[in-house]
C-alpha positions as CSV (number, residue, x, y, z in Angstrom):
1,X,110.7,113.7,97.9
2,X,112.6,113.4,100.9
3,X,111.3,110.1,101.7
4,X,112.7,108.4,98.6
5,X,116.3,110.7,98.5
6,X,116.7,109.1,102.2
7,X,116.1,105.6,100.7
8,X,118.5,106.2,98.3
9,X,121.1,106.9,100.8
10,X,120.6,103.8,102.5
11,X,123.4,100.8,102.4
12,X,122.2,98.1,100.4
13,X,120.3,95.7,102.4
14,X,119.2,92.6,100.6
15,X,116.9,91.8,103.4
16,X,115.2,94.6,102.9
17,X,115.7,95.9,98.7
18,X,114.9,99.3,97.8
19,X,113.4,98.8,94.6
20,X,112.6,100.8,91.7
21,X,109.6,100.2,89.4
22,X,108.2,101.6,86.0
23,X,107.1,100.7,83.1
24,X,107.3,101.9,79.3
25,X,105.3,101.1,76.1
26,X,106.9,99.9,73.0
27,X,105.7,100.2,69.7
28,X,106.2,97.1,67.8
29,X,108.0,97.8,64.3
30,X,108.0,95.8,61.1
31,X,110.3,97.0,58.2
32,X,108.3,97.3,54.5
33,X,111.7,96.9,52.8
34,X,114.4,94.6,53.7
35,X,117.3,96.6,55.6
36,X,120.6,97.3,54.1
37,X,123.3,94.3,56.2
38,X,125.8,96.4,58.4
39,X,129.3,96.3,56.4
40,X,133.0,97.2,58.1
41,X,132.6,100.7,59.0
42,X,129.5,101.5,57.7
43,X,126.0,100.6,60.3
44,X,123.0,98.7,59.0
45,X,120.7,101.2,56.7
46,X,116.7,101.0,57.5
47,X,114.4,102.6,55.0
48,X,112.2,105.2,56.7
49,X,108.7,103.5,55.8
50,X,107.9,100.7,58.2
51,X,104.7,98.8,59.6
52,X,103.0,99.3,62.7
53,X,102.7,95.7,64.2
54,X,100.9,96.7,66.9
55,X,102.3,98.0,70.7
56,X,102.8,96.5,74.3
57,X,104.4,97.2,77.9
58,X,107.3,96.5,79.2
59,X,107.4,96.7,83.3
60,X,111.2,96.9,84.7
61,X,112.0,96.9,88.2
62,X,115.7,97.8,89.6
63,X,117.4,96.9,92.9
64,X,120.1,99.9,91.8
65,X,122.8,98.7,94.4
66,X,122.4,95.2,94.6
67,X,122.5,95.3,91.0
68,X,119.8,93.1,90.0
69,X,117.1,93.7,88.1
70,X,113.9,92.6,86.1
71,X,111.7,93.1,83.1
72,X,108.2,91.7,82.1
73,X,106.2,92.0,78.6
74,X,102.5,92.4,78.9
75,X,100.2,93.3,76.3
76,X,98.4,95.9,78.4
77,X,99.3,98.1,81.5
78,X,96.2,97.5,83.7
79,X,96.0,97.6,87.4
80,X,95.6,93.6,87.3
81,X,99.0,93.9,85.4
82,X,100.5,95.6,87.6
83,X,99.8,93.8,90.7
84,X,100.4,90.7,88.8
85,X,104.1,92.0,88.1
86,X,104.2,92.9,92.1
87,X,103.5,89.0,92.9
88,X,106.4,88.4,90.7
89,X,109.0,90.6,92.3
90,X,107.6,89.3,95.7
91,X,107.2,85.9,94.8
92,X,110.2,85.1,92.5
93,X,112.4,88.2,92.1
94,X,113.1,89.2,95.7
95,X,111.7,86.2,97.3
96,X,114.9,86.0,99.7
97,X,113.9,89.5,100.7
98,X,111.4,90.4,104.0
99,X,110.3,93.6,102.7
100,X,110.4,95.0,99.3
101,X,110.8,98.9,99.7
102,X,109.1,99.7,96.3
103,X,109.7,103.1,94.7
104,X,107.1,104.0,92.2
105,X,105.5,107.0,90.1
106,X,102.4,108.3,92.0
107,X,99.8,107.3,89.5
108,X,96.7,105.5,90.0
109,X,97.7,101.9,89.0
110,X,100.8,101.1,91.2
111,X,98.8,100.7,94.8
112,X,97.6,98.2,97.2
113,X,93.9,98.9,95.6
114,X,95.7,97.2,92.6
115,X,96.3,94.4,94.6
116,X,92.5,93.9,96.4
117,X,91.3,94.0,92.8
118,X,93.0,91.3,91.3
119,X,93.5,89.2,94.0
120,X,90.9,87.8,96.9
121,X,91.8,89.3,100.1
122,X,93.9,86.6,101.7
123,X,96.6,86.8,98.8
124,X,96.4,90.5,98.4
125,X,97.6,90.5,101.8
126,X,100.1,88.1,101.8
127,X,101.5,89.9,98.8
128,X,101.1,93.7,100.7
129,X,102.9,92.1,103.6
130,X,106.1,92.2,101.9
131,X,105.5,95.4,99.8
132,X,106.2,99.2,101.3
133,X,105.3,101.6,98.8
134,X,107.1,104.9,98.2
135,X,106.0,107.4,96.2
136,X,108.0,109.7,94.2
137,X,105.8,113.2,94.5
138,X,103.8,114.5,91.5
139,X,105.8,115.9,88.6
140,X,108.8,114.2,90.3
141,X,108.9,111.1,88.5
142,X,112.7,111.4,87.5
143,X,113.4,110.8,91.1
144,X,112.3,106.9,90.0
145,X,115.7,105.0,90.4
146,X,113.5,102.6,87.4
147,X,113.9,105.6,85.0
148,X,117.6,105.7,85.0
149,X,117.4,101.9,84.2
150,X,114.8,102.3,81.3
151,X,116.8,104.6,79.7
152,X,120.1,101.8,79.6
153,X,117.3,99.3,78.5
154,X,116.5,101.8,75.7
155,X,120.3,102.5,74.7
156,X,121.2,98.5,74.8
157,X,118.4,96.4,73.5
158,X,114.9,98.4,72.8
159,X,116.1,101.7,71.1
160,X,115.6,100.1,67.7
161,X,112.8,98.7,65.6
162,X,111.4,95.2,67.0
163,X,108.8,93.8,65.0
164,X,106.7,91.3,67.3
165,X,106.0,90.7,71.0
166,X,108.5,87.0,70.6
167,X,111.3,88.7,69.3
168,X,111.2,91.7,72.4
169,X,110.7,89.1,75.0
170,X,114.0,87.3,73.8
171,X,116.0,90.5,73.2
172,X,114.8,91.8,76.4
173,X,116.0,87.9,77.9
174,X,119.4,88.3,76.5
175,X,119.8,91.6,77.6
176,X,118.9,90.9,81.2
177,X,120.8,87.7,81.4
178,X,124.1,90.1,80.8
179,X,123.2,92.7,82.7
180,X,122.5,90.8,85.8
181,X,125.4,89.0,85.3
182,X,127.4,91.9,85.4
183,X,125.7,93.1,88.7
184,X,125.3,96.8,87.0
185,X,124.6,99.1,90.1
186,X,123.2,102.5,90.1
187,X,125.6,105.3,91.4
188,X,122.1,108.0,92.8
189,X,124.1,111.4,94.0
190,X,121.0,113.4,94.2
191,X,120.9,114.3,97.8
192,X,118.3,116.3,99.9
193,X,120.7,118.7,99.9
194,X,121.2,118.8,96.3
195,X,117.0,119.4,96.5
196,X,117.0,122.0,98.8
197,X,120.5,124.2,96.7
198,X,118.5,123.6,93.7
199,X,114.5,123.0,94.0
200,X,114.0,125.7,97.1
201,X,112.5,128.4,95.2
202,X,109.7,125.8,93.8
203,X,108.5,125.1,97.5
204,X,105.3,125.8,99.1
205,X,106.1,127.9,101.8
């Protein structure tokens, strides 16, 4: 935990990005009746059947105070998914950048086995070479910077019924197109010693 709290206190450094990275699943959601049009004062009215259309996965990654971020829709959330997305960030996202200080949840896809298995050895390592993974510890996964940016991707473009994979990937285009333009940073106040006043008694001693 205090690995990725002392990241967070770090000044920027575009050289050298801390980056958050998640990912969340959307359901994909037709409507069986055509909604009700929004009118002045009143918001548009969905009726409560709808259609299942299916699901995918969204990956986001956040630089929270250079204020850039990204998001990619995949059908699936594999390990070979994953360490495709990594390429990206290294590759197109952050390629100005000499080290990628990646924060991530401590499952088993998001790790440099990812990598060996979707790539041969010589690009895994090229890829690993700019990638420094940071954990966030187990049940700790709210200390994930990427969280607090899922969560404005759900209040701004996802909360809501989408019915197919096209229409999320535009939507999710749009909304990333503002965002970034408006370099929206991430204010983190947690501090180690925020941990230690309020997470003390939870500690193995």
């Amino acid at each position: 935990m205090y690995d990725v709290l002392d990241l967070y206190q770090e000044p920027h450094d575009p050289e050298r990005p801390v980056v958050g990275v998640d990912e969340r699943p959307k359901q994909l959601i037709g409507e069986k009746k055509k909604p009700i049009p929004m009118k002045p004062g009143r918001p548009e009215r969905v009726d409560y059947e709808y259609v299942r259309n299916g699901s995918v996965n969204v990956f986001v990654a956040v630089d929270p105070k250079g204020g850039k971020r990204d998001v990619k829709v995949t059908d699936r959330r594999t390990k070979q998914d994953f360490a495709t997305y990594i390429k990206r960030l290294v590759d197109d996202i952050f390629s100005d950048a000499d080290t990628i200080r990646l924060v991530s949840d401590n499952l088993n896809t998001p790790n440099e086995d990812s990598l060996y298995q979707t790539f041969d050895k010589e690009e895994a390592d090229r890829i690993l070479d700019r990638i420094k993974f940071h954990y966030t510890p187990k049940h700790g996964s709210w200390l994930n910077v990427a969280e607090i940016e899922i969560s404005a991707m759900d209040a701004e473009c996802t909360g809501r019924r989408i019915e197919d994979r096209n229409t999320l990937v535009e939507e999710l285009k749009a909304w990333l197109v503002r965002r970034n333009g408006d370099e929206k940073k991430i204010d983190w106040r947690f501090t180690k010693e925020d941990a230690d006043q309020k997470l003390s008694k939870h500690y193995l001693t």
